[in-house]
N, C-alpha and C positions, 0 to 999 in steps of 0.2 A: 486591395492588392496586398500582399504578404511582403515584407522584408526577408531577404534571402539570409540574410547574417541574423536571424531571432531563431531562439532555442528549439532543435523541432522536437514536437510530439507529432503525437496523432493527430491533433484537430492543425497543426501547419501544414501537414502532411496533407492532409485534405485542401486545404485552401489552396495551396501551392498546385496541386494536380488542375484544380478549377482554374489560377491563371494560367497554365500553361494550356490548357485547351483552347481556354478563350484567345490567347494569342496564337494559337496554330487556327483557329476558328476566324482571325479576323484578317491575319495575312491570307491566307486562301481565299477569304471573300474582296480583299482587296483585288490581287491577282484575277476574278473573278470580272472584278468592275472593270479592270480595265482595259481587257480585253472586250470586253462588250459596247466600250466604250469608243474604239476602235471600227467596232464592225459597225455600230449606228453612224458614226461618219462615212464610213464609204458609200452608207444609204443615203445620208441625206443629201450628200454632194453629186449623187449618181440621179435624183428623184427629179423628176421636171420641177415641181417646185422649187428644187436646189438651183436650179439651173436658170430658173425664167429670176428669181432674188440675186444672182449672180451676176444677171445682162444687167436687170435693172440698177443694183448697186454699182456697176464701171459705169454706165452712161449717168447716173447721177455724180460721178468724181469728174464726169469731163464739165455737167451741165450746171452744178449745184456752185449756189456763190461763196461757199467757204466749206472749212473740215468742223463745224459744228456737228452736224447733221449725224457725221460718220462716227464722231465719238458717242453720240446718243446713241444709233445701233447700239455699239460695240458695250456699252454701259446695260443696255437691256439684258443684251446676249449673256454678259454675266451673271445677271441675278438674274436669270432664268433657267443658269447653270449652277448659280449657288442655292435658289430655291430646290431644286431637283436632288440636291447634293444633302440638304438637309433632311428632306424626307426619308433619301434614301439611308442617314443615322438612324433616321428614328425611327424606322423598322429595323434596321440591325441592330438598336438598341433593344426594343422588344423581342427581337429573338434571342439578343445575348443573354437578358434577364430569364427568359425561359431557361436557357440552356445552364446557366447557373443557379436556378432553383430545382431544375433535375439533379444537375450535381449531386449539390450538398445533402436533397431528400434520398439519394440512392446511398450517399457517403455517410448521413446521420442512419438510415435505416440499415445499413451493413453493419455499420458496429452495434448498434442496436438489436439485432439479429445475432451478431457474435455473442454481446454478453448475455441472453437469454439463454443460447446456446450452453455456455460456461457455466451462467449461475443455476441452471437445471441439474447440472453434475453434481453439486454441493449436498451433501446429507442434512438434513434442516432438523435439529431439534427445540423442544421446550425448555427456556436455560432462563430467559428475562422476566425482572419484575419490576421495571418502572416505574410501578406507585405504591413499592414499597416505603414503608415506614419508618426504615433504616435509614433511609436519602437523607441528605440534610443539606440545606442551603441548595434545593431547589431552585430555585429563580438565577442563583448567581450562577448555575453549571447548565442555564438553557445553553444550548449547541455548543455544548461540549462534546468530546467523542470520546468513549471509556471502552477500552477495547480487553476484555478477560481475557487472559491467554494462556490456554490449559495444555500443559503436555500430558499426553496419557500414553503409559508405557504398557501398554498391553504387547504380550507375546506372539499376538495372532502373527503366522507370516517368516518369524526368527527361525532362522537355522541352529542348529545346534553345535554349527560351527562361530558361531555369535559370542557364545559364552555369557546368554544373560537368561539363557532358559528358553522354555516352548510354551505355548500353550497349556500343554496338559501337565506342566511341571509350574509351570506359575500362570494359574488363569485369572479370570476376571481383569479389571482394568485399573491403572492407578497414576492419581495423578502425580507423578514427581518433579513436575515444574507449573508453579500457579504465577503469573504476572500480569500488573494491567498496565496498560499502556494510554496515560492520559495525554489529552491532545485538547487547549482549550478553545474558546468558540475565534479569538483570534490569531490563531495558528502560529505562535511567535514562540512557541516551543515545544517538544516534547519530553514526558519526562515517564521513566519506567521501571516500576517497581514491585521488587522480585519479593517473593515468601516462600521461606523455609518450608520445606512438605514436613519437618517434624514442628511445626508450630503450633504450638498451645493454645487452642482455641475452645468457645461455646459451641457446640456445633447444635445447631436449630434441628427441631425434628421436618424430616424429610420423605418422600415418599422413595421407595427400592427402584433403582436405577440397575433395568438391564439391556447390559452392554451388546448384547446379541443381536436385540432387537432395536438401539439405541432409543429408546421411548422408559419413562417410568412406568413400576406396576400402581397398583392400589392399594400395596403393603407401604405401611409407612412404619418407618423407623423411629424409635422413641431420641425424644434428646440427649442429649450428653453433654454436662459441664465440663468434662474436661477430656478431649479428643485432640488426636493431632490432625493436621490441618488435611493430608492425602485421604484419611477416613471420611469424607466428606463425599469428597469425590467416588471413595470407594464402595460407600453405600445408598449415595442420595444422586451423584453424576450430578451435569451441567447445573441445573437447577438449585440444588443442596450449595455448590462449592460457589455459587453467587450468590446467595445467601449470608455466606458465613463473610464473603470479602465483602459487600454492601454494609455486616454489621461494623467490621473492623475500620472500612475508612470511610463510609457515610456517601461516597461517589454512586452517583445515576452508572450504571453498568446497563451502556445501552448495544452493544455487540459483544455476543461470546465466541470464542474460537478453540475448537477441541483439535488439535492434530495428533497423529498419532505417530511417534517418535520413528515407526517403522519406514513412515512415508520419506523422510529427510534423503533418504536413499536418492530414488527417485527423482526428486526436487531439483539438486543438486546436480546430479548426473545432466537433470534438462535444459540447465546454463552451464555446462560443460567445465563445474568448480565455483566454489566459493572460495574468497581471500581471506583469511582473519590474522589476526596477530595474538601469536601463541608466543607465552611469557618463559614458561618454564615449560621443558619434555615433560610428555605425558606418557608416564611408563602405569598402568594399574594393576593393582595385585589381582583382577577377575578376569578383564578385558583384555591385560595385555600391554603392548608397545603401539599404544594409538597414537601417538604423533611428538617424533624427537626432535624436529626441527624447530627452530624458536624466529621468533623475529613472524616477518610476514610470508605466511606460507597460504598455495593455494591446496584445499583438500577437495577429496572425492567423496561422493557418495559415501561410501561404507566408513570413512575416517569421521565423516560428521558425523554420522548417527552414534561412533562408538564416545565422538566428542564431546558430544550432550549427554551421555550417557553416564559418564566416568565419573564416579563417586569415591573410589578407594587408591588415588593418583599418590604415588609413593614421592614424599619429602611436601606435602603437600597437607597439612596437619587441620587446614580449615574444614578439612570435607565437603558437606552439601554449600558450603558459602564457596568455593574453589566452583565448584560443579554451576552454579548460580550464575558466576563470573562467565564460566566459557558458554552458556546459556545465553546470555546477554551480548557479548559478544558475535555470535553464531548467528542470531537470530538479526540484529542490526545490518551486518555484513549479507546476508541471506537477503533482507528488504533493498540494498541497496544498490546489490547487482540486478536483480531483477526488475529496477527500476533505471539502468545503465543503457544508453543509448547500444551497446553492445545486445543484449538482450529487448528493448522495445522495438529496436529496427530489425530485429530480425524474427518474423513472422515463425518458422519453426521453432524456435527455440522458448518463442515467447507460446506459442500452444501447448507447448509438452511440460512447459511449468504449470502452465493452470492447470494441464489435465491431470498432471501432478500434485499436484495441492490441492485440486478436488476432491480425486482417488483419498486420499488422508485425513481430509480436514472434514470437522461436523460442526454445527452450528448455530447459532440464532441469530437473526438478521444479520445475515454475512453472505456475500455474495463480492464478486469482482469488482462491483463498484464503492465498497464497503473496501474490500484489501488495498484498493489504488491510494483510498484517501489514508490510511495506514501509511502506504509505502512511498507516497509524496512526503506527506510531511517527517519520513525520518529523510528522505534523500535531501528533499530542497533546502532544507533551514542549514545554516551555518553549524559544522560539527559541537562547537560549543554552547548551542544551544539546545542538544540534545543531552538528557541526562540518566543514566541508567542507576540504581540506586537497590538497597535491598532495605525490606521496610525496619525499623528500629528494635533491637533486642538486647537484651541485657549480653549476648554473649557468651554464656555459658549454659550449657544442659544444665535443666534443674534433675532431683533424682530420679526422674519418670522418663527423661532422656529425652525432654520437649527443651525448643527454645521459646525463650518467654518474652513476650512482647516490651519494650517500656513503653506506659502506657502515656505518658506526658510529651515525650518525643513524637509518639505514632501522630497524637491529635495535631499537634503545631505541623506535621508534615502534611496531614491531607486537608486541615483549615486550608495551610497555602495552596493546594492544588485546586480546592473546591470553588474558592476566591479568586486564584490566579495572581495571588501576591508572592512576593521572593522566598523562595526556601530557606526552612530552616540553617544552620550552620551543623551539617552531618558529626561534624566532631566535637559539638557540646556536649558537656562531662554529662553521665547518670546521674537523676536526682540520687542522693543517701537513699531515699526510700524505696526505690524501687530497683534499689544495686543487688545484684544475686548474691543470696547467705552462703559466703565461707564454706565448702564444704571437700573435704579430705577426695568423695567417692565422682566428682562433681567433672563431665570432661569441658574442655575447653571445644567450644566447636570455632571459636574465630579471634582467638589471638588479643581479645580485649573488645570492648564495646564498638569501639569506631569503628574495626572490619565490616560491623554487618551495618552500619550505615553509610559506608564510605562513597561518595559520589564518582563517576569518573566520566571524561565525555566520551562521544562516540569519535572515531578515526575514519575518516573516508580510505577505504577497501574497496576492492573488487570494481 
């Protein structure tokens, strides 16, 4: 039996339907018994035999030399009315047990049915390599969950009332938000770490990634020592752009997730708003007046997509690290509604989001039951044990207009993730040696080194 006052899901929700059948199932057979119970008395007491056990037992009160006699009856007549009374359990026990193993195989096999239903809508591509050679500290990341989270800004779809272009004025696909989202085997935190799309990387040779067709061709592209980190994605797609983050933080990257920024639309619209908390108005020099409200505001559809989007936010000097920020934000708040008794309990709202983030989202090993384990553990864990983070960088554009990794910071950040031991301290100085060279031509993309590692927790929203 279920406790009324435990948290519902889905599987109490089941449970809960099973006792209430079975108690509307066991009062009616009571009701049942005893009226039937009724009607075999007025047989037996009507029946000659009733009747001749009747005479016989008064002329035995007149003739019998004591009430021994009459307590033995009456002692039989009960446990022949308690034996009768147990059988009759323990055939309603076996039926109740039928009747609650229909249940639950109709209750396991409906949602079982739903998610087949949902994870056939998913786009599925080649993005995972497992037993790459990049992994490190294998053994200590068994059932970990390393979730890649690709925004890809392709135009397919944008109006030209959007103001960020068409397809035929900026095609092909591009990542402008890479993050992975580590979750370790004992679920006692999550922690989420964003990269710059101008980061300075090796980019590994890769086979041509077309976006059309979502699958690689058989052209492959030569390596590049020095590429920024969106080039990855933009000419090798899923597979290239886990590659290049496998080499940088050594983590099993065992789920990819490609959505495509058009979708947010949509999403949104299908839990009727998300809540985030907006620090400063967001006026941008391309986009517009996407959102002047500060504090905790709920936005719509077309406010989120232009929110994720917004790279040129006037007084707002950080750039891609500001844009990173409402990223992180957006995307937490997004997991959280959607996992909101407001949203699980409510059957339409929770279809038109998956069929919404279907419609958007591509993938490798990702599916519904892959997103739930994502969006429990940013709901369930305590806010300050969630941690959103942007990986370690010197800070400033070097003159190539890349930001550049530190590389002594990066390792001590994903040892800890890989391990599962305490994080770095985000605002330890730059070593000397790998501080960015002084230069006149050189822009600041974040206000000094800590910006781009600065931690901060999630806020329960929405």
């Amino acid at each position: 039996m279920t406790d009324e006052m435990e948290a519902i899901d889905e599987a109490t929700q089941y449970r809960r339907k099973i006792d209430h059948t079975l108690a509307r199932f066991s009062a009616a057979h009571d009701e049942m018994e005893a009226e039937e119970a009724k009607r075999r008395e007025r047989r037996e007491r009507l029946s000659p035999a009733s009747i001749l056990e009747s005479t016989r037992t008064a002329l035995h009160r007149v003739v019998a030399a004591g009430p021994s006699a009459e307590e033995e009856a009456e002692q039989a007549r009960l446990q022949e009315q308690k034996q009768r009374k147990v059988q009759r359990s323990a055939r309603f026990g076996r039926i109740a047990a039928a009747v609650v193993a229909g249940l639950v195989f109709l209750g396991i096999g409906g949602a079982w049915g739903a998610q087949t239903y949902f994870d056939a809508k998913f786009t599925q591509v080649s993005a995972l390599d497992e037993d790459s050679t990049d992994i490190q500290d294998a053994e200590a990341q068994a059932n970990d969950e390393n979730f890649l989270m690709v925004g890809s800004d392709t135009r397919d779809g944008a109006s030209a009332e959007e103001g960020v272009g068409t397809a035929d004025s900026t095609p092909g696909a591009r990542s402008d938000t890479v993050m992975v989202a580590h979750i370790p085997a004992d679920r006692k935190r999550v922690v989420v770490t964003s990269f710059p799309r101008d980061l300075e990387v090796n980019r590994p040779e890769c086979q041509r990634w077309d976006p059309a067709q979502s699958k690689n061709t058989d052209e492959k592209v030569p390596a590049q020592k020095i590429a920024k980190l969106n080039t990855a994605y933009a000419v090798g797609g899923p597979s290239c752009v886990t590659k290049v983050i496998q080499q940088i933080t050594g983590l099993r990257i065992n789920h990819f997730v490609g959505i495509d920024f058009n979708g947010f639309k949509e999403m949104v619209d299908a839990v009727h708003g998300v809540t985030i908390h907006n620090e400063i108005p967001i006026d941008d020099s391309i986009l517009g007046k996407v959102l002047l409200q500060t504090g905790d505001v709920t936005i719509s559809g077309d406010q989120a997509l232009n929110f994720v989007r917004a790279r040129h936010v006037k007084g707002d000097p950080t750039s891609d690290y500001g844009r990173i920020k409402r990223q992180q934000e957006f995307i937490g708040a997004l997991l959280r509604k959607v996992m909101s008794s407001d949203v699980v309990l409510d059957p339409g709202k929770l279809s038109d989001f998956i069929n919404a983030f279907a419609k958007a989202t591509f993938g490798d090993n990702l599916g519904v039951k892959q997103m739930m384990t994502l969006a429990q553990s940013m709901k369930g864990l305590d806010p300050s044990k969630i941690t959103f983070l942007t990986v370690p960088t010197v800070g400033t554009a070097n003159n190539r207009g890349n930001e550049v990794l530190v590389a002594s910071k990066t390792k001590a950040l994903f040892d800890a993730l890989r391990n599962n031991t305490p994080l770095p301290d985000p605002n330890a100085p730059v070593p000397v040696g790998e501080q960015a060279p002084p230069t006149s031509t050189s822009k600041s993309k974040s206000s000094g080194s800590s910006k781009s590692t600065t931690t901060r927790k999630s806020t329960t929203t929405g």
